[in-house]
C-alpha positions in Angstrom: 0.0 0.0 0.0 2.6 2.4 0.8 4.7 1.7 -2.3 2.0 2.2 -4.5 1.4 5.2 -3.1 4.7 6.7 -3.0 6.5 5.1 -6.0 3.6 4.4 -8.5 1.6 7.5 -6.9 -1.7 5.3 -7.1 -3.5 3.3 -4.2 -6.0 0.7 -5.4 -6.9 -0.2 -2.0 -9.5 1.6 -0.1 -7.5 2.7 3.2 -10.4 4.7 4.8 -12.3 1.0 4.8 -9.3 -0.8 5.9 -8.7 1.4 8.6 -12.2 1.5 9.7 -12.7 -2.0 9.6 -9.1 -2.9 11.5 -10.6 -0.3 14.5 -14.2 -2.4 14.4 -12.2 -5.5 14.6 -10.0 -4.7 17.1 -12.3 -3.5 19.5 -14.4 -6.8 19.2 -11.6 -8.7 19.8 -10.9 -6.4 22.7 -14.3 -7.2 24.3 -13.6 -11.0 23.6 -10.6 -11.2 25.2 -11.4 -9.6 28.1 -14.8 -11.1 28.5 -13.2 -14.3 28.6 -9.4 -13.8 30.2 -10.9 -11.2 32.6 -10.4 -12.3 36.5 -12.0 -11.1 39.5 -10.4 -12.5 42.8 -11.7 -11.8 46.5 -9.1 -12.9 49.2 -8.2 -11.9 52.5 -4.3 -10.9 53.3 -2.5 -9.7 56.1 0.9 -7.9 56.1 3.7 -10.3 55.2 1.3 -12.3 53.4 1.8 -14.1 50.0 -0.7 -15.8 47.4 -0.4 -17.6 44.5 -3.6 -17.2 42.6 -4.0 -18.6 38.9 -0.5 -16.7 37.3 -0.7 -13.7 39.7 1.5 -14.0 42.9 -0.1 -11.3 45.6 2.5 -10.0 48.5 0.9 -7.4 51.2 3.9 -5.8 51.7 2.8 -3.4 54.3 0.1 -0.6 55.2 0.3 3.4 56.2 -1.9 4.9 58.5 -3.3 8.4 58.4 -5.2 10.1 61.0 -7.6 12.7 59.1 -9.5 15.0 61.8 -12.6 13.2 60.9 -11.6 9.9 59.8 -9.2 7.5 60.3 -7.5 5.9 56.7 -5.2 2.9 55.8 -3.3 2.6 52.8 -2.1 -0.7 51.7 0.9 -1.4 49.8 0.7 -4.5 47.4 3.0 -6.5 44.9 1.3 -8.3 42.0 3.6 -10.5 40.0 2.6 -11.6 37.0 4.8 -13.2 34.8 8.1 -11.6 34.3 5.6 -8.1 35.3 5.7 -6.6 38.9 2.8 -3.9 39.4 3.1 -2.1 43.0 -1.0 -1.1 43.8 -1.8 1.0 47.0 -5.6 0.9 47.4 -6.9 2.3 51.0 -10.1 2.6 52.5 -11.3 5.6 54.9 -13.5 5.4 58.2 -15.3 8.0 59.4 -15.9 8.5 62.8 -19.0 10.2 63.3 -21.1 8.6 61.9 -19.3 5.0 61.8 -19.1 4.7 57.6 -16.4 3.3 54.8 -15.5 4.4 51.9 -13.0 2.4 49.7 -10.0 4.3 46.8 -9.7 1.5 44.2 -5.8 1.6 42.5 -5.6 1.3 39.2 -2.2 0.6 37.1 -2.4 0.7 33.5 -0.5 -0.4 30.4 -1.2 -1.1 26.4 -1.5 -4.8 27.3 -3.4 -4.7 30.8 -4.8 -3.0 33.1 -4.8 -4.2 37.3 -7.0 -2.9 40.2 -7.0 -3.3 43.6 -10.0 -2.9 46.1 -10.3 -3.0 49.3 -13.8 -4.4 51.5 -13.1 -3.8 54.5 -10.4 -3.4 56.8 -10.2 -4.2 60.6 -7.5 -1.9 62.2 -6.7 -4.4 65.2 -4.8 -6.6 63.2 -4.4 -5.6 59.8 -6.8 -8.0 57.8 -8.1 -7.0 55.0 -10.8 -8.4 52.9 -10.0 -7.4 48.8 -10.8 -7.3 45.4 -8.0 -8.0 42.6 -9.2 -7.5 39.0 -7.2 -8.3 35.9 -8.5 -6.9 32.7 -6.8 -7.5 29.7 -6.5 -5.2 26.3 -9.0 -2.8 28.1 -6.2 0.1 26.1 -7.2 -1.7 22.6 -10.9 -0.4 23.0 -9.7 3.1 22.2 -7.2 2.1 20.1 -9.9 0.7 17.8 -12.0 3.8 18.1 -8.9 5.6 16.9 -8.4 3.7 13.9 -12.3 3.9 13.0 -12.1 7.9 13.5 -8.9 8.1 11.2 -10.4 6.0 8.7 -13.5 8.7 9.0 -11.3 11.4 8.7 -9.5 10.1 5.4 -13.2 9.7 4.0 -14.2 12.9 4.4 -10.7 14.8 3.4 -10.8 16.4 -0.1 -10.8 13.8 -2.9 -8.6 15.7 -4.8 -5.9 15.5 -2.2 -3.0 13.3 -3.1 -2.6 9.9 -1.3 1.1 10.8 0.0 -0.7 13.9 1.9 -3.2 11.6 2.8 -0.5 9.5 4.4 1.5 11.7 6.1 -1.8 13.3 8.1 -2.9 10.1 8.7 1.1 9.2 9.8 0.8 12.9 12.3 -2.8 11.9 13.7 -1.9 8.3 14.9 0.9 10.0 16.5 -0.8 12.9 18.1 -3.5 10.5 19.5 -0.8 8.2 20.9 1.1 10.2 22.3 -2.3 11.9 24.5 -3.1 7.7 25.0 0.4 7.2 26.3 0.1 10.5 28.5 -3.1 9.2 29.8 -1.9 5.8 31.0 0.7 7.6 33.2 -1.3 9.8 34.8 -1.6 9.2 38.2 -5.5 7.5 38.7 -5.8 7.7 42.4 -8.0 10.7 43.8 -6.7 13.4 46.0 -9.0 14.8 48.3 -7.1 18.1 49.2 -6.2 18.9 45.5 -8.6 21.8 45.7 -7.0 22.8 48.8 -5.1 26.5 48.0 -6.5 27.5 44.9 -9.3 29.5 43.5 -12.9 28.9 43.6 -13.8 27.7 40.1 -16.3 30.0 38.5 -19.3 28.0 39.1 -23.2 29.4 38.3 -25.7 27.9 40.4 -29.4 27.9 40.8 -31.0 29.3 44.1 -32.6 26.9 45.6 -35.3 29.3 46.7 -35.9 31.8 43.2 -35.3 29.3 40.0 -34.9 32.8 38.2 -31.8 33.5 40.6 -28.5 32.8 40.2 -25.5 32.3 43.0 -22.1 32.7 41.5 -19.3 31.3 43.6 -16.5 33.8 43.1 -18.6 36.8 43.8 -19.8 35.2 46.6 -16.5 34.4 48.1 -14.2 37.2 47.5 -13.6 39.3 50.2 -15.7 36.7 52.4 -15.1 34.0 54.8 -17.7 30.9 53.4 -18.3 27.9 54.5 -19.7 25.7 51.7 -21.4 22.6 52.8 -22.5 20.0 49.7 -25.8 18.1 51.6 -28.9 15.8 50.9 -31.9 14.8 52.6 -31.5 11.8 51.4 -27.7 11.8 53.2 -27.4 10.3 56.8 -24.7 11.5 58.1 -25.6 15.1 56.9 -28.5 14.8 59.6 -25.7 14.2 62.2 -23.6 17.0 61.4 -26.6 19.9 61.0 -25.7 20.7 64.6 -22.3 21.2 64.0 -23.3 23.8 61.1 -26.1 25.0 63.0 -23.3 25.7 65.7 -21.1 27.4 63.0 -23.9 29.6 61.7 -24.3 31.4 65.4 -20.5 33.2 64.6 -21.8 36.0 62.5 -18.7 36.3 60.2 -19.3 33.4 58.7 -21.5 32.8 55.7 -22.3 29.1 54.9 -23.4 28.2 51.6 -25.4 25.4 51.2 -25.4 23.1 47.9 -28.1 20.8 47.6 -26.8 17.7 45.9 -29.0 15.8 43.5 -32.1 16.0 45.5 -35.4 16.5 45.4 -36.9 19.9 46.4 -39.4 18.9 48.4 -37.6 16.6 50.6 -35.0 19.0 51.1 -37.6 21.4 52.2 -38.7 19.1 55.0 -35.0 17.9 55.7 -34.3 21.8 57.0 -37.8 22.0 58.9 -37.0 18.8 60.5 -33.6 19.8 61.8 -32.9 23.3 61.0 -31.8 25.9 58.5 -27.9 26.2 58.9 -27.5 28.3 56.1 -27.1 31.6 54.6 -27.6 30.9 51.4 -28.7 27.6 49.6 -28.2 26.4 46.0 -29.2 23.7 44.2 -27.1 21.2 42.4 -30.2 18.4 40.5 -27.3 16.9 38.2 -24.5 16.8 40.5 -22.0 18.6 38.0 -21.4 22.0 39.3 -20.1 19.9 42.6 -17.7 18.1 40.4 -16.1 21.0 39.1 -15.7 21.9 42.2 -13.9 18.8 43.8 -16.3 16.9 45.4 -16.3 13.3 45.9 -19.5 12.8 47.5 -22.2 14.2 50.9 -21.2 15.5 52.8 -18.6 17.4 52.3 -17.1 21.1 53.3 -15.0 23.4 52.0 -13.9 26.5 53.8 -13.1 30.0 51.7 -11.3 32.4 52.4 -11.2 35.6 50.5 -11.6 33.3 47.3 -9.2 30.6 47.8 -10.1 27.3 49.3 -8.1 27.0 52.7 -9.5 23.3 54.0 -11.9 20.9 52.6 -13.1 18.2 55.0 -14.6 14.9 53.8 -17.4 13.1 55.2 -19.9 15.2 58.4 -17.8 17.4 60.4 -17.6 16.8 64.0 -16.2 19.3 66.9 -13.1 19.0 65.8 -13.6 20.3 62.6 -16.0 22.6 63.8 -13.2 24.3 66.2 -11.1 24.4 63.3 -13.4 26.4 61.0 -14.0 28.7 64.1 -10.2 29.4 64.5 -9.5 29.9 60.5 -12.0 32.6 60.3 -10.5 34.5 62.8 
């Protein structure tokens, strides 16, 4: 193909197909190979432990602890073998302390050939036992590499039919390159969540309904410049949002505080009868039905709170805040 259409300057075959088809294929086979060679394992390890499962060896090489002024979290530190491969995964899990709750960070290491997670259950802090989840997908990366090849082979069908094959070519060559190189870039990023990466910088310009006037919009970085503001993302339907409603009930009696709150993907009603049932905290509410304009702004889930200070985010706090955090929040807007 690419002597004809460099030497002979003609090109008999129809590449746009070829390449469409090759990027149908291969994300078929894709599916079938993982379908079938996928692997889901749930085992139990303590530190110092080692387990041969099918061609993986699993060694729980040891854990980190971190005390979080909500929460207490462990990190586990693991060594997959497979093969002549080594992948080092550190998935932890996070417990709350008021109210008792888990919440689990899956790690995820990626390559061309396969990808590996790690997931942990549950995790008992007397004597390090933990209960986990090891998933082994294979040629997961070939899915998009077979949507690239069908989107070049779009692009060569629409470009000019007057445009010589050697041009075609070398744009095609450029493209492949391009998207590689953003697919490469992708599987190195780091995958696991940090819950303090807001921490320090600006409010995102976010545009939010008001809970109260539909018509009415709340902009974040008006709201926060030159202000101390507490924004707290709630629910009715949250639990541990009724528990800590005292806490920013308490907050709300300092008068140089504002608190925001963001009413997260619920219904208006019951968030009417949530506040009447256990009281207004807030200033200022807004509503968030999709869930998106929390996102941009960092959150991983209800509740959470994020202090402002003269529009820059100084804490975040996952999970319901508790007197501790309450005290803190006091002090910072000092």
């Amino acid at each position: 193909v690419i002597y004809d259409a460099f030497r002979e300057k003609k090109l008999s075959i129809n590449l746009s197909r070829i390449l469409a088809h090759l990027g149908f294929a291969t994300v078929i086979f894709a599916i079938f190979i993982n379908g079938y060679f996928a692997k889901e394992i749930n085992l139990s390890m303590k530190v110092g432990d080692k387990k041969q499962l099918e061609n993986f060896l699993i060694e729980f090489k040891n854990t980190k602890s971190i005390k979080g002024p909500n929460y207490d979290q462990i990190t586990a530190n693991f060594l997959v073998t497979d093969g002549n491969k080594k992948v080092e995964l550190t998935p932890s899990i996070r417990k709350y302390n008021q109210p008792a709750q888990f919440t689990s960070e899956t790690s995820i290491k990626s390559n061309f050939i396969n990808d590996y997670y790690f997931a942990i259950n549950l995790s008992q802090f007397n004597d390090n036992k933990i209960s986990l989840r090891f998933y082994y997908k294979p040629l997961m990366q070939c899915l998009w590499l077979g949507v690239i090849l069908i989107a070049c082979g779009g692009i060569l069908v629409y470009s000019k039919k007057n445009m010589k094959i050697q041009y075609k070519i070398v744009i095609l060559f450029v493209i492949l390159v391009l998207l590689f190189l953003a697919f490469g870039r992708a599987l190195l990023k780091d995958k696991t969540y940090q819950p303090t990466e807001m921490v320090g910088k600006k409010v995102p310009n976010i545009i939010l309904n008001d809970f109260n006037n539909k018509n009415k919009k709340i902009s974040l970085v008006n709201l926060t410049n030159n202000n101390f503001v507490v924004i707290n993302i709630w629910s009715s339907w949250c639990i541990p949002c009724k528990e800590e409603n005292y806490f920013l009930l308490k907050i709300k009696k300092n008068s140089k505080i504002n608190i925001l709150g963001i009413n997260y993907k619920d219904q208006h009603t019951n968030a009417l009868k949530f506040l009447k049932d256990f009281g207004n905290p807030f200033n200022l509410i807004a509503s968030d039905t999709l869930g998106e304009a929390s996102i941009q702004l960092g959150a991983y889930g209800v509740p959470e709170t994020f202090v402002v200070k003269n529009g820059i985010i100084v804490a975040k706090f996952l999970g319901p805040i508790n007197e501790e955090i309450t005290d803190t929040i006091l002090n910072l807007s000092k």
